[in-house]
Each structure stands twice: as C-alpha cells, then as structure tokens.
C-alpha positions, 0 to 999 in steps of 0.5 A: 619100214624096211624093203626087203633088199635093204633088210638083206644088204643089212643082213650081209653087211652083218655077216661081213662084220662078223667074218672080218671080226673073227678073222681079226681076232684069230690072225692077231692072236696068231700074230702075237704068238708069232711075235713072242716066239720072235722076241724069244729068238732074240733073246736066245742071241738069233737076233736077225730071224727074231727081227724079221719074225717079230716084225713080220707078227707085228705087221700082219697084227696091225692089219688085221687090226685095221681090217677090224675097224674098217668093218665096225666103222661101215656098220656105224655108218649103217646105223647112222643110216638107218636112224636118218631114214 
C-alpha cells in the first residue's frame, strides 16, 4: 500500500511526464516546420540561411527528443520501484 507522500510524488512524477511529453511533441512538430522551410531555402539558392535554419530545427528536435525520453525513462524506473515494493 502506498503512503500518501509516495501516492504524490507518483502523482507529480506523472504530471511532469505529461508536460515534458506535450512540450516534446509540440516543439518537434515546430522544429520539423522549421527545418523544411530551411531545406526549402536551400533549394531556392539562400543556401547559408537554409543551412543555419535547418540545423537550427534539427537541433532543437533532438533535444526535445532527448527531453521526452528522459521522462519516460524516470517513469520506467518508477514502476520498476513500485513492482520491487
């Protein structure tokens, strides 16, 4: 049985998940935008802007990526936890 302070760490550890998930989701669909609207800048001969905005996307997507699994790994942990007790 759990104590109600481990029931609310659970609670905000789940909460915090959420959030990092929806901020995942909605800055790597931004990202991507931004990164196509750099390949479509190279395409159309500005090849230094569509370099530095297509990095720019893809960086900021593999951190946001990153951020994401960070978060799911802490809730795999939590129930490895909660199965151990």
């Amino acid at each position: 049985m759990l104590t109600p302070d481990q029931s609310e760490i659970i609670k905000e550890r789940l909460r915090q998940a959420r959030l990092s998930f929806n901020l995942a989701l909605a800055t790597t669909a931004t990202c991507a935008l931004v990164g196509f609207c750099g390949i479509g800048l190279v395409l159309l001969g500005k090849a230094p802007e569509g370099t530095i905005t297509t990095t720019g996307g893809l960086s900021a997507t593999v951190y946001c990526l990153k951020l994401a699994r960070d978060a799911n790994d802490r809730l795999d942990e939590l129930a490895k936890d909660l199965n151990d007790d």
